[in-house]
Backbone as JSON Lines, residues from 0, in Angstrom:
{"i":0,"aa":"X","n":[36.81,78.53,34.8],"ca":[35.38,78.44,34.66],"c":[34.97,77.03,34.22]}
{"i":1,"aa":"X","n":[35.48,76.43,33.19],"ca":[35.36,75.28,32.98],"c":[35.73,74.12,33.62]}
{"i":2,"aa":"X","n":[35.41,73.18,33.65],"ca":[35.63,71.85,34.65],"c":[35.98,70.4,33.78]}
{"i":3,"aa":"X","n":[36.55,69.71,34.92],"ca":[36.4,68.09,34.38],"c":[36.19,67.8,35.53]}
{"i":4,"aa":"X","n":[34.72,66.64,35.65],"ca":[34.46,66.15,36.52],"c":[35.24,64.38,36.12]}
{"i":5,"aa":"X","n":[36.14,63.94,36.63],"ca":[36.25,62.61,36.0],"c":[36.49,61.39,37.51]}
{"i":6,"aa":"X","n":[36.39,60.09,37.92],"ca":[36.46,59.06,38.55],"c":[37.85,58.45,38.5]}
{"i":7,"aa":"X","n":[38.43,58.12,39.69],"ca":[39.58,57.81,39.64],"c":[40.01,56.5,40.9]}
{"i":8,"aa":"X","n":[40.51,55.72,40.86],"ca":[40.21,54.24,41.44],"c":[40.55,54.38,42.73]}
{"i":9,"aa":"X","n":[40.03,53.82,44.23],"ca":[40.45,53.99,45.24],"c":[39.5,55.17,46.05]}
{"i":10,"aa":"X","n":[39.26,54.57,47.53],"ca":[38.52,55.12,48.43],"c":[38.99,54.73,49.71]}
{"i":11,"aa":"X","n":[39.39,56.4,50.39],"ca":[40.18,55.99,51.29],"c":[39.26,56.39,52.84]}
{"i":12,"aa":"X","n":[37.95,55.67,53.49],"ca":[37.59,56.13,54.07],"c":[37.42,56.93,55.59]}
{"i":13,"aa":"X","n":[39.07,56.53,55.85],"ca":[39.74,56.96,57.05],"c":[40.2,58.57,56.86]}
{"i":14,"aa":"X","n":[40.02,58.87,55.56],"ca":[40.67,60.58,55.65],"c":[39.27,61.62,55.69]}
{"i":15,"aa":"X","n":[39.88,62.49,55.63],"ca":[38.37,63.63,55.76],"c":[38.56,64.39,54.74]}
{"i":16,"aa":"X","n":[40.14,64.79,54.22],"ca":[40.16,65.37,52.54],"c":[40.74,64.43,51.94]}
{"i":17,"aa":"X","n":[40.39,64.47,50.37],"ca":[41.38,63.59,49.83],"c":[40.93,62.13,48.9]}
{"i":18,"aa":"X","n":[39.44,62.14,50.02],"ca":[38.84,59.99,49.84],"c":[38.2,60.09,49.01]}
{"i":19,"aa":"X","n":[37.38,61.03,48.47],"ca":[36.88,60.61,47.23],"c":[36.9,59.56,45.57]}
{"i":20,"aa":"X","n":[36.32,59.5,45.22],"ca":[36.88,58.86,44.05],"c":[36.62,59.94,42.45]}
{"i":21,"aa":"X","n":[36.92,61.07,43.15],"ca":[36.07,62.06,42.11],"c":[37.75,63.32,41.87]}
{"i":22,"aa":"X","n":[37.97,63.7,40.43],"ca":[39.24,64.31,40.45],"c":[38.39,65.95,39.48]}
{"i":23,"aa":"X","n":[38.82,66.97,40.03],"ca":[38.11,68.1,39.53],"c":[39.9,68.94,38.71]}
{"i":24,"aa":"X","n":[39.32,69.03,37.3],"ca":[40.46,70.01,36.9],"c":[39.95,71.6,36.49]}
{"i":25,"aa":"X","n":[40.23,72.43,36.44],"ca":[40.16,73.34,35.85],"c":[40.99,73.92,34.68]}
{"i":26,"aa":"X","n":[39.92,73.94,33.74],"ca":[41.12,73.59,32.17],"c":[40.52,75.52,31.87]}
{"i":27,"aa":"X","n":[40.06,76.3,32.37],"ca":[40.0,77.44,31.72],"c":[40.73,78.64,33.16]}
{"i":28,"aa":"X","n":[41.73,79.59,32.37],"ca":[42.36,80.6,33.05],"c":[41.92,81.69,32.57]}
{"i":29,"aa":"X","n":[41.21,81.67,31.63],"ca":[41.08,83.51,30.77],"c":[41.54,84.56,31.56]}
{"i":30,"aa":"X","n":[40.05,84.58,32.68],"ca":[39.95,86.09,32.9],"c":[41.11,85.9,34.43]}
{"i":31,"aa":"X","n":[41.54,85.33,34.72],"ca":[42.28,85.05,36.29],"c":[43.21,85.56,35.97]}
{"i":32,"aa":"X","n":[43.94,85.75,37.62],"ca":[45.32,87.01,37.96],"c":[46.15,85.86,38.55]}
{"i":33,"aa":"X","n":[47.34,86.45,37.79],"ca":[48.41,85.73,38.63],"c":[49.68,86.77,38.85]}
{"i":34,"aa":"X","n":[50.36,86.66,39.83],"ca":[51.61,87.54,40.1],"c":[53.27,86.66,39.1]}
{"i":35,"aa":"X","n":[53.85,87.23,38.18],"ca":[54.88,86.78,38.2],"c":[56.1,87.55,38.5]}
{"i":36,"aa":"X","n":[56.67,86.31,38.68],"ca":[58.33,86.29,39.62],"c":[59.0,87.68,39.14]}
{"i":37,"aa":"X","n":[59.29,88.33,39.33],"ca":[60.42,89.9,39.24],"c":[61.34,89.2,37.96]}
{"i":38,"aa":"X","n":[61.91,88.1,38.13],"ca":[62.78,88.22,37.48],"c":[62.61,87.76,36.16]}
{"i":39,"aa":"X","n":[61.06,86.69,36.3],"ca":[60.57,86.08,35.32],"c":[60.4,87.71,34.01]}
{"i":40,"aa":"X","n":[59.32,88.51,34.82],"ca":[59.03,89.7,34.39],"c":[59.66,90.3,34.05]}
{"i":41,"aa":"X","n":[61.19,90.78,34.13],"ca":[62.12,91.46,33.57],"c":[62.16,90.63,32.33]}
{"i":42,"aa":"X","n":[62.61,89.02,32.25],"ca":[63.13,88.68,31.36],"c":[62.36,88.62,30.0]}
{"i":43,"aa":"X","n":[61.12,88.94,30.08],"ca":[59.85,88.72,29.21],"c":[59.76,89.95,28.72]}
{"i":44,"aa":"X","n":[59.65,91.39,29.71],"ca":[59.46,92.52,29.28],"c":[58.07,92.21,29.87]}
{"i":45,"aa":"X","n":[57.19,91.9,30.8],"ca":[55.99,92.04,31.03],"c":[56.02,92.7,32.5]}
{"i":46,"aa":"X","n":[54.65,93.1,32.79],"ca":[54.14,93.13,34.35],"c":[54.55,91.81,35.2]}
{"i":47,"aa":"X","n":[54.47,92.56,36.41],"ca":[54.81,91.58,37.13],"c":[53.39,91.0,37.82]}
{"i":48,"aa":"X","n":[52.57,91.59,37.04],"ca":[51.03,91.0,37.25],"c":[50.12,90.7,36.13]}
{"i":49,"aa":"X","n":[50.19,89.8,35.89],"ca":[49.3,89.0,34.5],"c":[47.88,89.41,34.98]}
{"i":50,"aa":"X","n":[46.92,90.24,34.67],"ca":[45.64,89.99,35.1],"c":[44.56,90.61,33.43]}
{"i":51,"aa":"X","n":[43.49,90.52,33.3],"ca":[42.27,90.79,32.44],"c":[41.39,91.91,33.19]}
{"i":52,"aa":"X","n":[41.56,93.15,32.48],"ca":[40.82,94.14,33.09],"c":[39.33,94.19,32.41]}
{"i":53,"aa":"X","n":[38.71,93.36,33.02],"ca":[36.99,93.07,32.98],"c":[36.28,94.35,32.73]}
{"i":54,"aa":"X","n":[36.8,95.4,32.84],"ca":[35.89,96.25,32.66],"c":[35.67,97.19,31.11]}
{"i":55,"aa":"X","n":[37.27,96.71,30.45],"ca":[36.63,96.46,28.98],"c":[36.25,96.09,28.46]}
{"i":56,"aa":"X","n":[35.09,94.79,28.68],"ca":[34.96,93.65,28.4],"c":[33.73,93.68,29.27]}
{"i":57,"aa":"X","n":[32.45,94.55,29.16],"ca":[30.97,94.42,30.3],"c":[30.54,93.64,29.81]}
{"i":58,"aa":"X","n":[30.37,93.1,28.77],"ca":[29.33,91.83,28.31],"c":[29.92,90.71,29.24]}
{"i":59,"aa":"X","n":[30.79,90.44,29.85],"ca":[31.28,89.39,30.68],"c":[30.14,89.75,32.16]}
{"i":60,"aa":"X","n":[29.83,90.78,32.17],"ca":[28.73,91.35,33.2],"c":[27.72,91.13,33.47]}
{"i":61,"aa":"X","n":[27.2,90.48,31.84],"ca":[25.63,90.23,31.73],"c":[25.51,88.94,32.4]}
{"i":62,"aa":"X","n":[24.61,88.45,32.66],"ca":[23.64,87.63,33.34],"c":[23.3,86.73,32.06]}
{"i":63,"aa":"X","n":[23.77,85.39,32.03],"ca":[22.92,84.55,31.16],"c":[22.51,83.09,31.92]}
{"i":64,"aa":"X","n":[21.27,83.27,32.26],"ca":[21.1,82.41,33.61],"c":[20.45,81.08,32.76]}
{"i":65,"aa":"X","n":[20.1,80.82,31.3],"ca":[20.3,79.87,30.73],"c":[21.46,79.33,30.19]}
{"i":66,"aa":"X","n":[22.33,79.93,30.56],"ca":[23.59,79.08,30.51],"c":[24.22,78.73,31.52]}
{"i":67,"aa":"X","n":[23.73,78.87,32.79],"ca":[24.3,78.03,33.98],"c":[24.92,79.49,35.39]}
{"i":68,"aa":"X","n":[25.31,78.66,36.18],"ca":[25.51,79.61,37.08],"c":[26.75,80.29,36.91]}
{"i":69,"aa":"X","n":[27.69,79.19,36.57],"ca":[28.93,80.01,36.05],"c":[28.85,81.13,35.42]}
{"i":70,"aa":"X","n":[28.42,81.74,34.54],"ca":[28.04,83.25,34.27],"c":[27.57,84.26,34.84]}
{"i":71,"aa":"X","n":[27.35,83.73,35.91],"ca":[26.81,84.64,36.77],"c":[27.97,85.63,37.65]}
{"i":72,"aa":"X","n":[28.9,84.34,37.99],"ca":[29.95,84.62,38.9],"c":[30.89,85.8,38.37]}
{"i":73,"aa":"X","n":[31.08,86.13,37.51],"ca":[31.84,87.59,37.44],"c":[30.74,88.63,37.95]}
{"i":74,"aa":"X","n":[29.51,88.52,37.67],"ca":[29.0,89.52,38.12],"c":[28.92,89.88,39.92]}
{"i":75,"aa":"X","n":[29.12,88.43,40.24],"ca":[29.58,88.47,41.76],"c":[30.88,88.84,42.34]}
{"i":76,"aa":"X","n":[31.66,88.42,41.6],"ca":[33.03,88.69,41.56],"c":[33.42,90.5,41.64]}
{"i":77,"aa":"X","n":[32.61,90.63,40.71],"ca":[32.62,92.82,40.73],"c":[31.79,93.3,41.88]}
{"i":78,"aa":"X","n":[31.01,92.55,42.66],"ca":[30.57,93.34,43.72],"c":[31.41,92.97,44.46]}
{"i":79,"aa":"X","n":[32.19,91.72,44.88],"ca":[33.13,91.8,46.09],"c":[34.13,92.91,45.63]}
{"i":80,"aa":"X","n":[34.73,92.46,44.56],"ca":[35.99,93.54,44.38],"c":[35.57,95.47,44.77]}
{"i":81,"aa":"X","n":[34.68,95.66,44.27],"ca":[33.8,96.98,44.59],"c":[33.95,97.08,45.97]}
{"i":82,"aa":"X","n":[33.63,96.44,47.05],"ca":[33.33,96.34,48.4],"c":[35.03,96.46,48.67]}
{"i":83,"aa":"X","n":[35.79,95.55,48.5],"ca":[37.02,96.02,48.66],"c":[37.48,97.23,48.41]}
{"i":84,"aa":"X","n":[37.27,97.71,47.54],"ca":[37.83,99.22,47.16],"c":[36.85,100.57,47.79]}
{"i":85,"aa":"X","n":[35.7,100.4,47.79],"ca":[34.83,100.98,48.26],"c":[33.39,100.53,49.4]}
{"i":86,"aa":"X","n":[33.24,100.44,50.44],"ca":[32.57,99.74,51.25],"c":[31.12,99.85,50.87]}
{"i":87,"aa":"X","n":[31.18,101.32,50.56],"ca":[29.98,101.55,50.43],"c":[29.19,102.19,48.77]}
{"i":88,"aa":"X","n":[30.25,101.2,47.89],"ca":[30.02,101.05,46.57],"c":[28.68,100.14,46.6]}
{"i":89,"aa":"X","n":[27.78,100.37,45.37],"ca":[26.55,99.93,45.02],"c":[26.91,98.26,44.52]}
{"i":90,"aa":"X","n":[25.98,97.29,45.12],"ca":[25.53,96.04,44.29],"c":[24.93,96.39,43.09]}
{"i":91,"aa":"X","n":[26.3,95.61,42.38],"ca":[25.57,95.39,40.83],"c":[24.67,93.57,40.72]}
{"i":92,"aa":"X","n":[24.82,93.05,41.65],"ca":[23.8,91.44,41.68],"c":[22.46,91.96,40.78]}
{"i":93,"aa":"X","n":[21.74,92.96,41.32],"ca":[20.47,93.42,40.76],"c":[20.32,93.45,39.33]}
{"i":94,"aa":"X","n":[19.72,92.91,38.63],"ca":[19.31,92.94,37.66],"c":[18.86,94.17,36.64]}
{"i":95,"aa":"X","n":[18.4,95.41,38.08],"ca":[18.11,96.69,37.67],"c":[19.01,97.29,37.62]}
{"i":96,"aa":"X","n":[20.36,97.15,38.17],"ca":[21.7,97.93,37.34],"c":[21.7,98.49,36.15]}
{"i":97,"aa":"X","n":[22.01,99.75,35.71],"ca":[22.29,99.97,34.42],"c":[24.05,99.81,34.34]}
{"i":98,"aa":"X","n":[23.92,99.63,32.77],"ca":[25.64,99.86,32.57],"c":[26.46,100.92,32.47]}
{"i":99,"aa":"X","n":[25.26,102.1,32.61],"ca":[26.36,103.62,33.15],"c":[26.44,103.23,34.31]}
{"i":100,"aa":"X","n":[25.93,102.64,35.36],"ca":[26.67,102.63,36.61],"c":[28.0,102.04,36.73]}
{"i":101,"aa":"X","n":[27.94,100.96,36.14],"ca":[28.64,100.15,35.9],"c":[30.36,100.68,35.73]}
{"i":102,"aa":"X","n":[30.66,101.55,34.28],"ca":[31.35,102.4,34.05],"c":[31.41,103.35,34.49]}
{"i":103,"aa":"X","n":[30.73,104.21,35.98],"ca":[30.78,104.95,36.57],"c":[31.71,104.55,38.01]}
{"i":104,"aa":"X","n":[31.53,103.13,38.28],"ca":[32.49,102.64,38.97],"c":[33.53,102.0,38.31]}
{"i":105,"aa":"X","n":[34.86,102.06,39.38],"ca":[35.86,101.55,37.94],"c":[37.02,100.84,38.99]}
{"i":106,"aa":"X","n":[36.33,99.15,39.24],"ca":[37.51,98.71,40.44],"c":[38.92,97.92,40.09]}
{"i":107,"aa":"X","n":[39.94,97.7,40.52],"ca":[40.86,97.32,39.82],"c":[40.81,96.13,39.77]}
{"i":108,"aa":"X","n":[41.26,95.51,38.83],"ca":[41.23,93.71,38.73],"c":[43.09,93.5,38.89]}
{"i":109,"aa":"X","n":[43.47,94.18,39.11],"ca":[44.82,94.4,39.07],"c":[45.17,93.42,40.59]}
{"i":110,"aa":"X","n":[44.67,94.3,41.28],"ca":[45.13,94.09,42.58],"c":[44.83,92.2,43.16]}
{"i":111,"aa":"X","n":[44.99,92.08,43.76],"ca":[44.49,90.76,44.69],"c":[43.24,90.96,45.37]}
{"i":112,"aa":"X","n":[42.08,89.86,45.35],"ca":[41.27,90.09,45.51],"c":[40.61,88.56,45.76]}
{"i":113,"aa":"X","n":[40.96,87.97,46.91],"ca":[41.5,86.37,47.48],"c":[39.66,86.27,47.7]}
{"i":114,"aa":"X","n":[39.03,86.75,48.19],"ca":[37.54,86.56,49.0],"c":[37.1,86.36,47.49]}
{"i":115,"aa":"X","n":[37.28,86.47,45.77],"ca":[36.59,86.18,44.48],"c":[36.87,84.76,44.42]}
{"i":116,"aa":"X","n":[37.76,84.02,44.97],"ca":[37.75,82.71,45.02],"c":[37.11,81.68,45.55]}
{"i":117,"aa":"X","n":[35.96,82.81,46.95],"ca":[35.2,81.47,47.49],"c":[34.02,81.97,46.65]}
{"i":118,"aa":"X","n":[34.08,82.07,45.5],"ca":[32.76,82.36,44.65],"c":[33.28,81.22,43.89]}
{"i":119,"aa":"X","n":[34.21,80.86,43.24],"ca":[34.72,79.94,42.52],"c":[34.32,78.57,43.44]}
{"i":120,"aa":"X","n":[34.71,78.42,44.26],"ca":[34.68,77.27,45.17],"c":[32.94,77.23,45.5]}
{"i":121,"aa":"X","n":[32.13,78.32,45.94],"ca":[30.66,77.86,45.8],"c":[30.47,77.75,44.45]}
{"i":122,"aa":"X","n":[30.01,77.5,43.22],"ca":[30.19,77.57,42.0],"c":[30.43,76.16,41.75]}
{"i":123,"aa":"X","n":[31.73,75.49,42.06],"ca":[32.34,74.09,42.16],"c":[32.11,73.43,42.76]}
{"i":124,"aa":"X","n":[31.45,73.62,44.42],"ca":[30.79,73.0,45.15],"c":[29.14,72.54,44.5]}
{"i":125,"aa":"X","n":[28.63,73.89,44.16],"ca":[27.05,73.38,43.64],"c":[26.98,72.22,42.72]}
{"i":126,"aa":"X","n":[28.14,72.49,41.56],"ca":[28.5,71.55,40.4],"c":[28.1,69.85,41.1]}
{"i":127,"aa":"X","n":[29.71,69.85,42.16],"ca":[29.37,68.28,42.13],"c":[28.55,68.11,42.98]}
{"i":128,"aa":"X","n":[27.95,69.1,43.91],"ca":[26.46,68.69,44.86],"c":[25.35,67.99,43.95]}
{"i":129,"aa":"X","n":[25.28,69.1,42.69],"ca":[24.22,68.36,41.84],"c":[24.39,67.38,40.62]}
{"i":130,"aa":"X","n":[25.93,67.11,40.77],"ca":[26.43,65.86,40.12],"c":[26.29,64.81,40.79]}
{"i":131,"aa":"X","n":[26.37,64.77,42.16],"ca":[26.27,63.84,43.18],"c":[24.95,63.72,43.55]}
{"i":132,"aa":"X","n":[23.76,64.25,42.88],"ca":[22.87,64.51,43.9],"c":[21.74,63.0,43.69]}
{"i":133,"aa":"X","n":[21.61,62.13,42.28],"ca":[21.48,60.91,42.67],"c":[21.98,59.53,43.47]}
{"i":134,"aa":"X","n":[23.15,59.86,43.69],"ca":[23.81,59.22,44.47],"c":[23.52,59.47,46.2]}
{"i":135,"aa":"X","n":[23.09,60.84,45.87],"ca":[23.21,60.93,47.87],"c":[21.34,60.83,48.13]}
{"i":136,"aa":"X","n":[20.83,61.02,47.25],"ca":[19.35,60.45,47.25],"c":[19.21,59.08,47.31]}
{"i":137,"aa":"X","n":[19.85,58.23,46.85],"ca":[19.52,56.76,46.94],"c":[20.02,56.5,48.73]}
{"i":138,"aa":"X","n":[21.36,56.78,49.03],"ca":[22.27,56.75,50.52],"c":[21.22,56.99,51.01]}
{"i":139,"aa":"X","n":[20.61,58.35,51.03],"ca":[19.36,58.61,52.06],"c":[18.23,57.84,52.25]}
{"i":140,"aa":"X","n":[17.69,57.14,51.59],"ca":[16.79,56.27,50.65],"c":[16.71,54.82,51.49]}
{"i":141,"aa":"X","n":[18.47,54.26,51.91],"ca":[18.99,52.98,52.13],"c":[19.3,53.23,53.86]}
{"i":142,"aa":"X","n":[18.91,54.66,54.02],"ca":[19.84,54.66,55.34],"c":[18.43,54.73,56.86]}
{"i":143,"aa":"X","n":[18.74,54.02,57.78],"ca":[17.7,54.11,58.97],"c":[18.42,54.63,59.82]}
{"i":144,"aa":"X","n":[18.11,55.06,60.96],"ca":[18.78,55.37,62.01],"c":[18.1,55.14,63.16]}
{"i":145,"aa":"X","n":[18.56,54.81,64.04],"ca":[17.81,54.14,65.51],"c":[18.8,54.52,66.54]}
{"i":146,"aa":"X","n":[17.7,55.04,67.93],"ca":[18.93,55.0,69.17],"c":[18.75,53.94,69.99]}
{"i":147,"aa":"X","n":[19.7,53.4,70.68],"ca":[19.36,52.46,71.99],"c":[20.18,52.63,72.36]}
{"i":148,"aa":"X","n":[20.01,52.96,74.1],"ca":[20.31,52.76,75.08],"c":[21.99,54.33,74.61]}
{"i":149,"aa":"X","n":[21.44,55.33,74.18],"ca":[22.78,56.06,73.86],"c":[23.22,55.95,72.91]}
{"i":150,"aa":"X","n":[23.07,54.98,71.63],"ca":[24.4,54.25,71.11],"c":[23.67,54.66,69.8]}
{"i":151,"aa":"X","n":[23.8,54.95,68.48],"ca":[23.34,55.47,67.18],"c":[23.53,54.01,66.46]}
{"i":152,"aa":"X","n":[22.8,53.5,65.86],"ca":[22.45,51.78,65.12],"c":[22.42,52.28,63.73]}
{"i":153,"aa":"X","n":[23.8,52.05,62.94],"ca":[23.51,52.69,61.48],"c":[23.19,51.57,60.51]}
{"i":154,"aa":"X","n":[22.11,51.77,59.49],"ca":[22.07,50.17,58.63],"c":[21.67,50.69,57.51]}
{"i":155,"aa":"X","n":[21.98,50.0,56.27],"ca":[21.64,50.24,54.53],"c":[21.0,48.52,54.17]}
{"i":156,"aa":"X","n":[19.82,49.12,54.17],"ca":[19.15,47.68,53.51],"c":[20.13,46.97,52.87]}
{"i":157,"aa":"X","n":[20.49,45.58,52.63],"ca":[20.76,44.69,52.1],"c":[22.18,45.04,52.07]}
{"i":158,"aa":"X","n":[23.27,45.65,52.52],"ca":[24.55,46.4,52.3],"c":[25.33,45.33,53.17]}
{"i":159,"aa":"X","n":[26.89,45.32,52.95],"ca":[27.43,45.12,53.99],"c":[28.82,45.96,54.58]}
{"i":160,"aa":"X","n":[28.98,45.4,55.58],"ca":[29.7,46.56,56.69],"c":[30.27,47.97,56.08]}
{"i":161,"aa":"X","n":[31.03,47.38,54.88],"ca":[31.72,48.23,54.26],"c":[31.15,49.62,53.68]}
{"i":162,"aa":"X","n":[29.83,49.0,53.08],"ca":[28.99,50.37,52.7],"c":[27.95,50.81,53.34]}
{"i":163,"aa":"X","n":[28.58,50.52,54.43],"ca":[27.13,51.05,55.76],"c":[28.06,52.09,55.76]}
{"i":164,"aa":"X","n":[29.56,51.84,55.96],"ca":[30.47,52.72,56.65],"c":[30.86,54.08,55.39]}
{"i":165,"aa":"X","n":[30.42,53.36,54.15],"ca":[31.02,54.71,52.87],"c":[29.6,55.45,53.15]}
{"i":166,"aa":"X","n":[28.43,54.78,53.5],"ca":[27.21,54.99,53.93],"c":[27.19,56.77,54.43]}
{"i":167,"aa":"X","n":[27.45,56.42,55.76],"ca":[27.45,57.05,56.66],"c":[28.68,58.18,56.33]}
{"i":168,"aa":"X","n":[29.84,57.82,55.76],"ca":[30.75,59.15,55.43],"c":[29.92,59.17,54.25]}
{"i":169,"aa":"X","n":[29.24,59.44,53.25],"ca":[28.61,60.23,52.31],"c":[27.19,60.95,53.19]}
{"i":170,"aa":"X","n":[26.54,60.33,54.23],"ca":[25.69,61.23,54.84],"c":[26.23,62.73,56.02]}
{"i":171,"aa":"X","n":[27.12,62.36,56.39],"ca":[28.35,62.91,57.26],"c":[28.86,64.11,56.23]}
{"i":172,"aa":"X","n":[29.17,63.97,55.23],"ca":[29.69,65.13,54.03],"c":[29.15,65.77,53.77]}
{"i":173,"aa":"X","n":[27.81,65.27,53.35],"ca":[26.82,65.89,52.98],"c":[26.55,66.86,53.64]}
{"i":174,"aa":"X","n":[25.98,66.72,55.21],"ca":[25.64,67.54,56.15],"c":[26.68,68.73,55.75]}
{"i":175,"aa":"X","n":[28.18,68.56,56.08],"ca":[28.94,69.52,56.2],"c":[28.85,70.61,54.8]}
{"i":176,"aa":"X","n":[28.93,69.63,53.67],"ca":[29.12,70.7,52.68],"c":[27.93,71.35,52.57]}
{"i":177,"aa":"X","n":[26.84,71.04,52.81],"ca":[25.42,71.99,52.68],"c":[25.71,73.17,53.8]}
{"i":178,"aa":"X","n":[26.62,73.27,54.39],"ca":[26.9,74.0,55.74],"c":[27.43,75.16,54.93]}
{"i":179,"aa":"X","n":[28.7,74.52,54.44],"ca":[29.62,75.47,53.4],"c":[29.03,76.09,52.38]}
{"i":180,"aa":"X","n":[28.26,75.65,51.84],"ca":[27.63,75.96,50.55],"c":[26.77,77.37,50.96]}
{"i":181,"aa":"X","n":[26.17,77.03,52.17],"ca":[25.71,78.35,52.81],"c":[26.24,79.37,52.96]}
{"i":182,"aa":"X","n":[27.35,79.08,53.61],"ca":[28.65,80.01,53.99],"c":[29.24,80.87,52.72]}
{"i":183,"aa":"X","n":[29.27,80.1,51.45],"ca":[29.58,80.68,50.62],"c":[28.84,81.36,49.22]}
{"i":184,"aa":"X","n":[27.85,81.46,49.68],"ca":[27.01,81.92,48.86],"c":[26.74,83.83,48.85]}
{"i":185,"aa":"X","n":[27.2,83.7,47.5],"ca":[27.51,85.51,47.1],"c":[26.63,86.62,47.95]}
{"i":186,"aa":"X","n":[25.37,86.45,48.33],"ca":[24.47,87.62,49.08],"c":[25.5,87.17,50.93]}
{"i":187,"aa":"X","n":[25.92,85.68,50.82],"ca":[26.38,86.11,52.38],"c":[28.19,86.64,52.42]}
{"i":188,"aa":"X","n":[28.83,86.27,51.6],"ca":[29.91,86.58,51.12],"c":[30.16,87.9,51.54]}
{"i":189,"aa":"X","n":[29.12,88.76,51.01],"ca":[29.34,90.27,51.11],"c":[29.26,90.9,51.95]}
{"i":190,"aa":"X","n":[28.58,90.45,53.34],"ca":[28.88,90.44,54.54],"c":[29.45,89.72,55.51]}
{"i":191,"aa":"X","n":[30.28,88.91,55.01],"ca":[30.55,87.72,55.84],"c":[31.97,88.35,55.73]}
{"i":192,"aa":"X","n":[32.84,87.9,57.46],"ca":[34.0,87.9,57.7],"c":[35.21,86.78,57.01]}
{"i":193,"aa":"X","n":[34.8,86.04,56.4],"ca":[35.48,85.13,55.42],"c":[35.92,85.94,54.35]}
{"i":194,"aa":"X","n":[37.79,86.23,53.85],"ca":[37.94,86.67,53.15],"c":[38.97,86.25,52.11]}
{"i":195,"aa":"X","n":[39.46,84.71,52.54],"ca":[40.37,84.04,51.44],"c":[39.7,82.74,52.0]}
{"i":196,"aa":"X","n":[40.48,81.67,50.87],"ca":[40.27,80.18,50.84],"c":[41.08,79.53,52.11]}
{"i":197,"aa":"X","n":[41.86,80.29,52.92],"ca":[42.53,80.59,53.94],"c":[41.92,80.24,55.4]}
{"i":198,"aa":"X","n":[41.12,81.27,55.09],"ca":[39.69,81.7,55.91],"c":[38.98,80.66,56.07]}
{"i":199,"aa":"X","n":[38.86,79.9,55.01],"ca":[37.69,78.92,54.96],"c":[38.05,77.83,55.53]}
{"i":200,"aa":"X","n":[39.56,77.53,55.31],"ca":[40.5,76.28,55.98],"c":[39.89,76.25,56.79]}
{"i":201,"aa":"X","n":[40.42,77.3,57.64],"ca":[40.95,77.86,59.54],"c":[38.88,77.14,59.81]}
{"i":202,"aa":"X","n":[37.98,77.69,59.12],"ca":[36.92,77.57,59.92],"c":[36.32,76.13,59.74]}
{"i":203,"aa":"X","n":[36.72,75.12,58.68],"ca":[36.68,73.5,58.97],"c":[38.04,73.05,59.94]}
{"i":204,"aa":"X","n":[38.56,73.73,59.92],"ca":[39.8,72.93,61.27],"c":[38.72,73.09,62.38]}
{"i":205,"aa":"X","n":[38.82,74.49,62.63],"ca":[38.09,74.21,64.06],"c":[36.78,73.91,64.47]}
{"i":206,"aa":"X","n":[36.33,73.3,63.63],"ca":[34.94,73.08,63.15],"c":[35.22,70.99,63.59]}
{"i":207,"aa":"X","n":[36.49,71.08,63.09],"ca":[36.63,69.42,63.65],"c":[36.35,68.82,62.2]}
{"i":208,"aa":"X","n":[36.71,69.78,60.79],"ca":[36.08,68.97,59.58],"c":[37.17,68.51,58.92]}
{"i":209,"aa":"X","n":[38.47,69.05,59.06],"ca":[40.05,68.72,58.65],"c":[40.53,68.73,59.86]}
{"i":210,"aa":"X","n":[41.92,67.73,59.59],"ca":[42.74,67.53,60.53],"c":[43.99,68.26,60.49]}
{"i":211,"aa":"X","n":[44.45,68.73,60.75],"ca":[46.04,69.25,60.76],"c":[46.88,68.25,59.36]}
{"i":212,"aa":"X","n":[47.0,67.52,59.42],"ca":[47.52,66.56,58.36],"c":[46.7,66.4,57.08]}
{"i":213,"aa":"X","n":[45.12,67.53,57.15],"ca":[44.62,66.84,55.85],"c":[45.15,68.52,55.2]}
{"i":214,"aa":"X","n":[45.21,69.74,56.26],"ca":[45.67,70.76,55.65],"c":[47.31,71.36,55.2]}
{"i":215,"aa":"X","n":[48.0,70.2,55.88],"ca":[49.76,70.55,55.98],"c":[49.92,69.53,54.61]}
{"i":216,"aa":"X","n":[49.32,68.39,54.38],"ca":[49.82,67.56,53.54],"c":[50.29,68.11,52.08]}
């Protein structure tokens, strides 16, 4: 849930993943599932599945929309998982939910549940959209565009070559991730055929937004 947004030296503008100058960590695991190794698990005396069963724990449910969007996302997170287990289990998104419903449904956090991760990834996307978002206001600001004769004429007032060209890959990104950001947003999630971070690859490959080498690397 928590983040570090921090800057890190070097811009590589020939790649399509990777060029940024921006490094994202995630320093909080609480409530997340992980599978461990059989043998790890014998030797510990534990499950062979580390996970946080959220549903002792409903105040993680509530809605505190002055504290950011991140709080929100478990409550998104329990309607996908719901939909997995039951198709035609009730949205708790609504605000008019009560919490006997709540405890009237009872989905496992146990299991794998890969499609709660592109909630994480929209979530992380909005972050640096609106961390970035003076920066891609000024680009827009500096940028003209003209056709002649077929040919697209790109220019940034007073710039030279170099940041016409970071120019144009920050207007180029932009476009795409506002694409994604769509794509992953919890009301379309829940009907959408996207169901791991997997999923999401496969549909910038053939989309022409990664290369084979930016996803094998």
């Amino acid at each position: 849930e928590s983040k570090c947004l921090r800057a890190r030296d070097g811009v590589d503008l020939e790649r399509k993943l990777g060029f940024t100058d921006v490094e994202v960590t995630v320093i909080d695991y609480t409530n997340s599932r992980a599978e461990v190794p059989e043998e790890e698990a014998k030797r510990w005396g534990v499950e062979e599945v580390a996970y946080k069963n959220l549903e002792e724990e409903l105040d993680v449910f509530e809605t505190r929309p002055k504290f950011g969007y991140q709080y929100r996302i478990p409550r998104f997170m329990r309607d996908l998982v719901l939909k997995d287990s039951d198709p035609d289990a009730q949205s708790l998104s609504s605000e008019m939910k009560k919490r006997t419903v709540m405890k009237r449904e009872n989905p496992s956090w146990r299991e794998y549940h890969p499609k709660t991760n592109l909630l994480w990834l929209h979530f992380l996307l909005t972050e640096l959209m609106d961390w970035t978002k003076d920066i891609r206001e000024e680009t827009r600001k500096n940028y003209s565009v003209s056709k002649k004769r077929g040919n697209v004429e790109s220019t940034f007032k007073g710039r030279d070559r170099e940041d016409v060209r970071r120019g144009l890959k920050e207007l180029d990104l932009e476009s795409k991730l506002l694409k994604v950001a769509g794509m992953l947003m919890p009301q379309v999630l829940l009907k959408s055929t996207l169901n791991s971070v997997s999923d999401l690859i496969e549909v910038a490959w053939r989309a022409g937004w990664l290369e084979a080498d930016d996803i094998l690397q």
